[in-house]
MARBA-3410 file (N, C-alpha, C, O; in Angstrom, 1 decimal):
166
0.9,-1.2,0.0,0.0,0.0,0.0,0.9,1.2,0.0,2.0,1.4,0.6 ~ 0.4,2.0,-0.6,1.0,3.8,-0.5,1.3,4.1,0.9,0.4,4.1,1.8 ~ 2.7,4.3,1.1,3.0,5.2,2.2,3.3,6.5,2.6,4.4,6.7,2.2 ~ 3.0,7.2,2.9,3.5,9.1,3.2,4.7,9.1,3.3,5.3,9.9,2.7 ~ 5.2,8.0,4.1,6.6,8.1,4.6,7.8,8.0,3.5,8.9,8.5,3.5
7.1,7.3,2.8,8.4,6.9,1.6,8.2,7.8,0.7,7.1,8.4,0.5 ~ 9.5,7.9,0.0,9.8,8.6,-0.9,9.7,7.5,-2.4,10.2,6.4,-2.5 ~ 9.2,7.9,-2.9,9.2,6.7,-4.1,9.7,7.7,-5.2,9.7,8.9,-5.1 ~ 10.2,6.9,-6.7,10.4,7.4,-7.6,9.9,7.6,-8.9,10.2,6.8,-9.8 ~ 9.3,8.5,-9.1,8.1,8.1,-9.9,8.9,8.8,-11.4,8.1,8.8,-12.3
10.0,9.1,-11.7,10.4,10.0,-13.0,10.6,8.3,-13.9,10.7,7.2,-13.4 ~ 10.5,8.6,-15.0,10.6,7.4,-16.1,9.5,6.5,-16.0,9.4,5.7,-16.9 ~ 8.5,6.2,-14.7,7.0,5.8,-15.1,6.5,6.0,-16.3,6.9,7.1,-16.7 ~ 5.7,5.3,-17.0,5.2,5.4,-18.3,4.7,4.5,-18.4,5.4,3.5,-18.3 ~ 2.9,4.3,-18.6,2.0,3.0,-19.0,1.5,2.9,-19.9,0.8,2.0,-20.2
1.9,4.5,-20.8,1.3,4.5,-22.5,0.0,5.0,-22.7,-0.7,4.8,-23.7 ~ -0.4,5.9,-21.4,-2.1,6.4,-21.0,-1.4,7.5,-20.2,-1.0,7.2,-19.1 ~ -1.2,9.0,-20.8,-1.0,10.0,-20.2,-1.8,10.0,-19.1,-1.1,9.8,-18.2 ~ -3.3,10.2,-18.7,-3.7,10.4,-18.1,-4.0,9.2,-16.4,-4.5,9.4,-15.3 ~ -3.3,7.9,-16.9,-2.7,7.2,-15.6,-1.7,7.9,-15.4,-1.6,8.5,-14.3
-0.7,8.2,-16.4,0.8,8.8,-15.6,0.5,9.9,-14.7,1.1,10.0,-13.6 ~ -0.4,10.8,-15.1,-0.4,12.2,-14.6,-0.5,11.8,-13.1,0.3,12.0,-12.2 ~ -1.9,11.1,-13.2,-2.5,10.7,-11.9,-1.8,10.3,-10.7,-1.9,10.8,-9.6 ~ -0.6,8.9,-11.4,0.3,9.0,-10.4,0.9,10.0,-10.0,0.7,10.3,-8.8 ~ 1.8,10.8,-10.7,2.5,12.3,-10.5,1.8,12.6,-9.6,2.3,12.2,-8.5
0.0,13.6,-9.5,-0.2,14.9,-9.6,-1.6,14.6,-8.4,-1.9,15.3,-7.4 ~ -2.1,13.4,-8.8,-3.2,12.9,-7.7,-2.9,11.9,-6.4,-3.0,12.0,-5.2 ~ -2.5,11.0,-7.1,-2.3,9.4,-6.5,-1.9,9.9,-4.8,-2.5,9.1,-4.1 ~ -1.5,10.5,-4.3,-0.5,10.8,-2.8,-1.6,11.5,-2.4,-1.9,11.1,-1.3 ~ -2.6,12.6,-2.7,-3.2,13.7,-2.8,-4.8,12.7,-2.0,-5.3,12.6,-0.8
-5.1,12.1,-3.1,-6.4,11.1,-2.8,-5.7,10.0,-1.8,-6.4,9.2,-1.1 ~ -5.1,10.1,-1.8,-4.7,8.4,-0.6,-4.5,8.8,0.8,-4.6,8.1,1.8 ~ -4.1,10.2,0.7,-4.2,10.6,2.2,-5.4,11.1,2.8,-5.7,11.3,4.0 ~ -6.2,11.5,1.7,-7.3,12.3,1.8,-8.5,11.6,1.9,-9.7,12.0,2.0 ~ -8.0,10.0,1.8,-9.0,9.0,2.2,-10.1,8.4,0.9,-10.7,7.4,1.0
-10.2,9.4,-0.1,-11.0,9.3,-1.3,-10.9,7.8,-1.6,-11.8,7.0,-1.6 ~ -9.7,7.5,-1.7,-9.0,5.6,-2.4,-7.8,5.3,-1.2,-7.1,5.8,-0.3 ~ -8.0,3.9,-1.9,-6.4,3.1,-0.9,-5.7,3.0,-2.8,-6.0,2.5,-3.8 ~ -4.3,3.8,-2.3,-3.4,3.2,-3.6,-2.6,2.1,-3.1,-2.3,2.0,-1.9 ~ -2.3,1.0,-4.1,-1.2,-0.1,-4.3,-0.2,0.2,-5.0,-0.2,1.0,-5.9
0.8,-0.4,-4.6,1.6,0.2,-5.5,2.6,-0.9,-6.0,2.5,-1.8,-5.3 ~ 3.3,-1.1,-6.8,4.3,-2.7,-7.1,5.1,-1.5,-7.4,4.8,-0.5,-8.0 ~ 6.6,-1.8,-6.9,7.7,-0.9,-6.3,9.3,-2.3,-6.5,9.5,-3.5,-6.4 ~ 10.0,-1.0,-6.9,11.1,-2.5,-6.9,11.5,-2.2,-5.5,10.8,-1.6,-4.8 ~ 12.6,-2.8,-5.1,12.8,-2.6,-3.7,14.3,-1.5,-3.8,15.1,-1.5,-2.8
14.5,-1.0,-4.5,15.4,-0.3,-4.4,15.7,0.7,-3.1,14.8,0.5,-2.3 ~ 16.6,1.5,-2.8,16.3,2.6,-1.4,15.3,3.3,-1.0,14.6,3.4,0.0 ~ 15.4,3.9,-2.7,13.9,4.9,-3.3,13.4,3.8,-4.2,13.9,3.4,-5.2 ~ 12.4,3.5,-3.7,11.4,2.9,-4.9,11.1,2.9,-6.0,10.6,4.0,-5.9 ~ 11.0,2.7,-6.9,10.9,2.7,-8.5,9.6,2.5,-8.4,9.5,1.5,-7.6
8.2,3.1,-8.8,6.8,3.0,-9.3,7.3,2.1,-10.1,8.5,2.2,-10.6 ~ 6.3,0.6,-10.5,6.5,-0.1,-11.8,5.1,-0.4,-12.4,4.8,-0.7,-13.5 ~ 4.0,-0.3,-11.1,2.9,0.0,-11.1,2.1,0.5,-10.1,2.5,0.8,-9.0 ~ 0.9,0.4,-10.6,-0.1,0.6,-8.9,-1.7,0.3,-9.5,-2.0,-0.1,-10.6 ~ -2.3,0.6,-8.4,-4.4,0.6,-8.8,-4.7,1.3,-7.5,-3.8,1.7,-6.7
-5.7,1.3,-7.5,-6.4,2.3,-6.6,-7.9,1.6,-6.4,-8.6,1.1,-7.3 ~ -8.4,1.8,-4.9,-9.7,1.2,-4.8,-10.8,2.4,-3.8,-10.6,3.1,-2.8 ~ -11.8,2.1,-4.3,-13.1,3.4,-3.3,-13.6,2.7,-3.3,-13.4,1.6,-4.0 ~ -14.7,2.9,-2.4,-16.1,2.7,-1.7,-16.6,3.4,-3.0,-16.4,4.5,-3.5 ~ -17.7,2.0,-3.4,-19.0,3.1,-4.3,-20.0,1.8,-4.4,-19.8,0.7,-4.0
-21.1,2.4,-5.0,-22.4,1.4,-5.5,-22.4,2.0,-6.6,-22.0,3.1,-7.0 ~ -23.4,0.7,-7.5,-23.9,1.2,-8.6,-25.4,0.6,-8.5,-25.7,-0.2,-7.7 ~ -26.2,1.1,-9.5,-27.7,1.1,-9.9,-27.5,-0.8,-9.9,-26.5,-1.5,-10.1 ~ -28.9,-1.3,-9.6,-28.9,-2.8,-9.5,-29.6,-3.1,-10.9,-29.5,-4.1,-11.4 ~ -30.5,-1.9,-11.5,-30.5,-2.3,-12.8,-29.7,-2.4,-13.9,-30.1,-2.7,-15.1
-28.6,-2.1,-13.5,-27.8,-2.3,-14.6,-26.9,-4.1,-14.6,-26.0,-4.4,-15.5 ~ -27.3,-5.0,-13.6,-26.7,-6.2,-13.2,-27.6,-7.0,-14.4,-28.8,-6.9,-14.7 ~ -26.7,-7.7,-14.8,-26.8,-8.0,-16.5,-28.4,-9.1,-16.2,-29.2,-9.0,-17.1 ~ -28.8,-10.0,-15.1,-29.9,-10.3,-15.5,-30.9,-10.2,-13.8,-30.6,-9.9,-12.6 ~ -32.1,-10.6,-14.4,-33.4,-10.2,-12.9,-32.5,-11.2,-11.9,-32.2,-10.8,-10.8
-32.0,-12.5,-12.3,-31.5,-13.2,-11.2,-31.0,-12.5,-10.4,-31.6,-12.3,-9.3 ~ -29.6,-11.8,-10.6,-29.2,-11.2,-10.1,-29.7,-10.1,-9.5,-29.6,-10.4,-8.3 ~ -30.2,-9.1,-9.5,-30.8,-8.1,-9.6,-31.9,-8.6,-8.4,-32.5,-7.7,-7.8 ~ -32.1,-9.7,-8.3,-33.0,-10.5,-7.2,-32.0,-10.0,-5.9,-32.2,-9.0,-5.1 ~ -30.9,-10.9,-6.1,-30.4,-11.3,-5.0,-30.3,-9.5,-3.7,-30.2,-9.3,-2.5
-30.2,-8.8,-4.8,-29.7,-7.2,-4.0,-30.9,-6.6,-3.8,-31.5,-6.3,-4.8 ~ -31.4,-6.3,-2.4,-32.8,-5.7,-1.9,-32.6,-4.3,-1.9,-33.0,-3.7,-0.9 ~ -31.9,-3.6,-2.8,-31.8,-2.3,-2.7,-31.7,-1.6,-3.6,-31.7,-2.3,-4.6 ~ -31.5,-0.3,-4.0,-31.9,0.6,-5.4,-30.6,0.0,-5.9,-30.6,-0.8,-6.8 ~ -29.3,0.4,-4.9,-27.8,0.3,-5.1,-26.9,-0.7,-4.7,-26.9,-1.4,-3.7
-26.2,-0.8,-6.1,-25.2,-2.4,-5.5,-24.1,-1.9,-4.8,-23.2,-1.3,-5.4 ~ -24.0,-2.1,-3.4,-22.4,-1.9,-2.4,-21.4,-2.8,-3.1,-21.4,-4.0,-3.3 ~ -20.2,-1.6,-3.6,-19.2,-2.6,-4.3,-18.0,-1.7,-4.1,-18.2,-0.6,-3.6 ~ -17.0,-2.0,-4.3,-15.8,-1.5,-4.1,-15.2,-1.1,-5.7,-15.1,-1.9,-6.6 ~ -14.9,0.2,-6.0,-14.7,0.7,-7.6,-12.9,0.2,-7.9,-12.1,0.7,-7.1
-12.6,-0.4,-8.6,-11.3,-0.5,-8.5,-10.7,0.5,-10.0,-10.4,0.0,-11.1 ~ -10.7,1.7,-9.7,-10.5,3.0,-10.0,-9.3,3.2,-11.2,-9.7,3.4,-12.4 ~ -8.2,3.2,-11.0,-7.1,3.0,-11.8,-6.2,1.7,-11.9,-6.1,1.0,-10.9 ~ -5.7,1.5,-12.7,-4.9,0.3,-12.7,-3.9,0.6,-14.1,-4.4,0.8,-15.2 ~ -2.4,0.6,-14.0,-1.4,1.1,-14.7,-0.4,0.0,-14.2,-0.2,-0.3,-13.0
0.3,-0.5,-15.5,1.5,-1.2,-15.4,2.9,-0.3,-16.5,2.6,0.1,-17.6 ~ 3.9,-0.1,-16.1,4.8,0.4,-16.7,5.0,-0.5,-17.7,5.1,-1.7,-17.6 ~ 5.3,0.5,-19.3,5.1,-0.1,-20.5,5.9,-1.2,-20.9,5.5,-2.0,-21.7 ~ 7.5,-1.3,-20.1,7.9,-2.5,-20.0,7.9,-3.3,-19.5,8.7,-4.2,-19.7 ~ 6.9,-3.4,-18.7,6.6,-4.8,-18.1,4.9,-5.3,-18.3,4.3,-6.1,-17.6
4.3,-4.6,-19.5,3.4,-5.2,-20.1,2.9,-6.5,-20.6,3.7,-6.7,-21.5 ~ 2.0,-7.7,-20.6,1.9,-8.4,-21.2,2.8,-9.8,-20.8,2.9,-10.9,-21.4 ~ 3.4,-9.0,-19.3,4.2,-10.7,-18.6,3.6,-10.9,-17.5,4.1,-11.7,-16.7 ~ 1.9,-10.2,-17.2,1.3,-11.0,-16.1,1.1,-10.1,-15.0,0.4,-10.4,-14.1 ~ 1.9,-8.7,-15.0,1.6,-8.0,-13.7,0.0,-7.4,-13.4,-0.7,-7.4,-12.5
0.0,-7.1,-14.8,-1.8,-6.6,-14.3,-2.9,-7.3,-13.5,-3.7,-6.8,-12.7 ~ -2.8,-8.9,-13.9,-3.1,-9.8,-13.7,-2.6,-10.2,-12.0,-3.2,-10.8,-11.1 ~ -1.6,-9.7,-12.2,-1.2,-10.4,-10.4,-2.1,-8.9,-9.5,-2.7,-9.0,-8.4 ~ -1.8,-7.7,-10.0,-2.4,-6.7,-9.6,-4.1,-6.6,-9.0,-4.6,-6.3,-7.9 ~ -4.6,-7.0,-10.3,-6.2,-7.3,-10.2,-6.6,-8.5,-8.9,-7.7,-8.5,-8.5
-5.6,-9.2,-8.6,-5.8,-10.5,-8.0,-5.7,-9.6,-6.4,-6.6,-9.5,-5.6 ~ -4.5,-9.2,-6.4,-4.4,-8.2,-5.2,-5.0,-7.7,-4.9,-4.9,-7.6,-3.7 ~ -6.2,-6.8,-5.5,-6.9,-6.1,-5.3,-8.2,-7.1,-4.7,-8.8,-6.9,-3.7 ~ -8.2,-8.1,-5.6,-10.0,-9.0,-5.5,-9.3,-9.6,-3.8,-10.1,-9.8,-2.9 ~ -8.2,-9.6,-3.6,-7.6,-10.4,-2.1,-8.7,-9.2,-1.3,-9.8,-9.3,-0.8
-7.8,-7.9,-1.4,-8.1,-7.0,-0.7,-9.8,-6.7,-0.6,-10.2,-6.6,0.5 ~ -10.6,-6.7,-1.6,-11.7,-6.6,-1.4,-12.8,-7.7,-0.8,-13.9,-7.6,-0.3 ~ -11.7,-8.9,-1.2,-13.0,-10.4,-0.6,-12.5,-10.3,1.2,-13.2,-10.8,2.0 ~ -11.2,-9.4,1.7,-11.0,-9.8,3.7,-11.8,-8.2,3.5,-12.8,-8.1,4.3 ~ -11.7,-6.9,2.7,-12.9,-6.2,3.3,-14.2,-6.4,3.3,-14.8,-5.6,4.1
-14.8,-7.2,2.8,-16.4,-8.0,2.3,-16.7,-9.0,3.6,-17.9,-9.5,3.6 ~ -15.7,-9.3,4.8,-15.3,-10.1,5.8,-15.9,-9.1,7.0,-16.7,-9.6,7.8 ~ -15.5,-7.8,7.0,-16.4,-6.7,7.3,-17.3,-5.8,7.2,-17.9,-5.3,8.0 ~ -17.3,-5.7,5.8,-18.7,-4.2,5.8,-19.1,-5.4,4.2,-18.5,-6.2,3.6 ~ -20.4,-4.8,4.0,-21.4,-5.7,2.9,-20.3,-4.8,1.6,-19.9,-3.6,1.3
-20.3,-5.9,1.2,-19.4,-5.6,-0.5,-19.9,-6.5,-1.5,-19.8,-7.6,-1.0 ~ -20.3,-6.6,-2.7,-21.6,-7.4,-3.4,-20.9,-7.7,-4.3,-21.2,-8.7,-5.0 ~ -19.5,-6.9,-4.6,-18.5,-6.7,-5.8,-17.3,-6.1,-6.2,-17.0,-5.2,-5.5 ~ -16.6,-6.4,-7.1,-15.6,-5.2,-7.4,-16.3,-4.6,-9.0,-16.6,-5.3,-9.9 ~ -16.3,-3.2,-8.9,-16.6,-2.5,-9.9,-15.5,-1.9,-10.4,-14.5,-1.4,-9.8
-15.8,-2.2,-12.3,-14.7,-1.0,-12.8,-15.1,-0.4,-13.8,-15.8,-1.2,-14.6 ~ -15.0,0.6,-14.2,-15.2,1.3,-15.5,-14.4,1.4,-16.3,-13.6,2.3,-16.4 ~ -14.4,0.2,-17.2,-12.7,0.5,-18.2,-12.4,1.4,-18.8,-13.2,1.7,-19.7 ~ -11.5,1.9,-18.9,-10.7,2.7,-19.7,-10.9,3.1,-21.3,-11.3,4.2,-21.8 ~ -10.6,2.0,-21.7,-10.6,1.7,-23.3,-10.8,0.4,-23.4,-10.6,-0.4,-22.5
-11.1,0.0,-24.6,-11.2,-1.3,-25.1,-10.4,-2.2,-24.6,-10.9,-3.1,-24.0 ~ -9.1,-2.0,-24.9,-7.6,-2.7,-24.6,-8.6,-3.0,-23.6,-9.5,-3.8,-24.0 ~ -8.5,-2.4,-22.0,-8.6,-2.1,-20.7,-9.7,-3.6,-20.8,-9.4,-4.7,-20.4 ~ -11.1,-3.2,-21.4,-12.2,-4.0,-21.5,-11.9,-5.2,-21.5,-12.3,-6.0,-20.7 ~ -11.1,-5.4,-22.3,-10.8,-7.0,-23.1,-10.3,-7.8,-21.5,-10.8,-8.7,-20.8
-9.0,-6.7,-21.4,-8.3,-7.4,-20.2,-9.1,-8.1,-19.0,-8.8,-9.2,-18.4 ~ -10.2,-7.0,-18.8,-10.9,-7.8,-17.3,-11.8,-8.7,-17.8,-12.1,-9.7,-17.1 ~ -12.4,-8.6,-19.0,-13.1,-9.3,-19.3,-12.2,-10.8,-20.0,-13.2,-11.5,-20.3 ~ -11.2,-11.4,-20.2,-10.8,-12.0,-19.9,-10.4,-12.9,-18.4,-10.4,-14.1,-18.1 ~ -10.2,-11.7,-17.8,-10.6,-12.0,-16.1,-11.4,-12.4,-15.3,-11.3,-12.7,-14.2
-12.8,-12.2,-16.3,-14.0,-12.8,-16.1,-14.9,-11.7,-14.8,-15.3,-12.0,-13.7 ~ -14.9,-10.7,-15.5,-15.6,-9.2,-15.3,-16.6,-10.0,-16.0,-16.6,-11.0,-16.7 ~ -17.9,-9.1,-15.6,-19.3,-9.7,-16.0,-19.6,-8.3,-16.8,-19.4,-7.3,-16.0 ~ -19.8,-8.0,-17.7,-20.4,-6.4,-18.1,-21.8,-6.3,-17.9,-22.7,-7.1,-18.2 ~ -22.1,-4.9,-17.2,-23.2,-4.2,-17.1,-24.0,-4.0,-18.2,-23.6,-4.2,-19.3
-25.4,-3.6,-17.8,-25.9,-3.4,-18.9,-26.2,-1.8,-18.9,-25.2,-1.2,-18.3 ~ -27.0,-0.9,-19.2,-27.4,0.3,-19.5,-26.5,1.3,-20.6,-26.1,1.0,-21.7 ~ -26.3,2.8,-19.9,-25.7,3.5,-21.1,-24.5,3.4,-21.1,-24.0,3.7,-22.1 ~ -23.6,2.7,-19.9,-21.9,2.7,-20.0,-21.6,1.5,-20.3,-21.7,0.6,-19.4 ~ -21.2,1.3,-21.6,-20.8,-0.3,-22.1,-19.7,-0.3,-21.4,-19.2,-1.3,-21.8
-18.9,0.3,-20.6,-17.4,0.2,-20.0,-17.6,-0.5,-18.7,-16.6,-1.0,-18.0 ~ -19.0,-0.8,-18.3,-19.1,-1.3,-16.7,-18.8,-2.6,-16.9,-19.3,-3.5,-17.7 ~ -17.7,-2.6,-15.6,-18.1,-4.5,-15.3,-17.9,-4.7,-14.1,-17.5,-3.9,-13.2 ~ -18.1,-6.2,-14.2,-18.4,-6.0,-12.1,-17.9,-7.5,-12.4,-18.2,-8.2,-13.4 ~ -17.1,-7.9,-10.9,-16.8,-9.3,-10.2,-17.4,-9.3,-9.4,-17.4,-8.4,-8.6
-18.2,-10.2,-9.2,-19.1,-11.1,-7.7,-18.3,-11.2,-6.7,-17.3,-11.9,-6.9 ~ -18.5,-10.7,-5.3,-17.6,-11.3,-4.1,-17.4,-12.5,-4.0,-16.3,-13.0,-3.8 ~ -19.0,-13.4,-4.5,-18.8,-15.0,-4.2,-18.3,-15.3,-5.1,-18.9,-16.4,-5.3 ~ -17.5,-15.1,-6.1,-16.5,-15.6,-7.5,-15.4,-15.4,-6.2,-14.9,-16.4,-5.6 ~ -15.1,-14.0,-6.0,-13.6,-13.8,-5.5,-13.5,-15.2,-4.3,-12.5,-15.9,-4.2
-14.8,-15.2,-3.7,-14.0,-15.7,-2.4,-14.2,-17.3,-2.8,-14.1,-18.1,-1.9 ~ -14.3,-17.7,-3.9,-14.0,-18.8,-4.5,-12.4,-19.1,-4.6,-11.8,-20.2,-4.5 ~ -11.9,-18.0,-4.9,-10.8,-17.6,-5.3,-9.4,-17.9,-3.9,-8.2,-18.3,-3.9 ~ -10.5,-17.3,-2.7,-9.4,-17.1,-1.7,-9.7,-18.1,-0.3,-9.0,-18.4,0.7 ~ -11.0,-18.4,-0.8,-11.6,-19.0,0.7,-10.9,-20.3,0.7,-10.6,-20.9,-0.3
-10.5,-21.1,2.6,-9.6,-21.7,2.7,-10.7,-22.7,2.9,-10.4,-23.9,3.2
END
C-alpha cells in the first residue's frame, strides 16, 4: 500500500495512458491521504522505490439495474449495489503483457474479498478505460453491465471468495 513516509520514484513511469501517468505524479499521494481511495503500489525494492505499477480502490455502489440479469438483480434488496470501484490500474510499459496486471487485479480481488469479511461488498466494480482495458478484465471474467456505460463490469464477491476462501 502507498506510504506518506516513503519517498518513491516516480520520474521514467510510463503506462502509455497520459492520463494514468499524470495521476500517479499529480493525484495518487493527494487522494490516498485524503482517504478518497487506498493506492497499491508494485515498487522495486530499491532505497527509493521505482513505481512499476499501482491501482487504486473506493467505496461506491452502482444502480442494480444495470446487473446484467433479474436473477441477479434478485439477490440485491436495494436501489444500489455496495461494491468496491477499483478505480485505476497502470503497469509500466515495459513490463506489459508478462502478467503483472493480472497479479495486480488478484491483489486487489484479495483486498476486497477480507474487506467483504467486514462491511457488505456485493462486488468489485470497474469502468474501463478503453477497449484494450475492457478485453483485459473481461478476460478475467468481469461480468459487463448493462445500460448507457458499455465500460461497466463487475466481479461477484462469491466468485472472489472462490478464489481465496480456505
Amino acid at each position: 500500500m502507498f506510504s506518506q513516509t516513503t519517498h518513491y520514484d516516480l520520474t521514467g513511469f510510463n503506462c502509455g495512458e497520459d492520463t494514468l501517468n499524470r495521476f500517479l505524479c499529480e493525484h495518487l499521494a493527494r487522494q490516498h491521504v485524503g482517504r478518497l481511495l487506498r493506492a497499491y503500489l508494485l515498487v522495486t525494492d530499491d532505497p527509493t522505490p521505482k513505481v512499476l505499477g499501482y491501482y487504486t480502490l473506493s467505496g461506491s455502489c452502482f444502480e442494480k439495474e444495470t446487473l446484467p440479469s433479474k436473477t441477479q438483480q434478485r439477490k440485491v434488496p436495494y436501489v444500489n449495489v455496495p461494491s468496491v470501484t477499483l478505480g485505476r490500474l497502470a503497469i509500466h510499459q515495459d513490463l506489459q503483457g508478462q502478467g503483472w496486471g493480472m497479479t495486480l487485479v488478484t491483489h486487489a480481488m484479495k483486498v476486497v474479498w477480507l474487506a467483504s469479511q467486514a462491511v457488505g461488498i456485493h462486488g468489485m466494480f470497474v469502468d474501463a478505460l478503453n477497449d484494450k482495458a475492457k478485453d483485459f478484465y473481461l478476460t478475467l471474467g468481469f461480468i459487463p453491465l448493462t445500460g448507457s456505460n458499455a465500460d461497466a463490469l463487475f466481479y461477484p464477491t462469491k466468485s472472489i471468495e472462490k478464489l481465496f476462501a480456505e
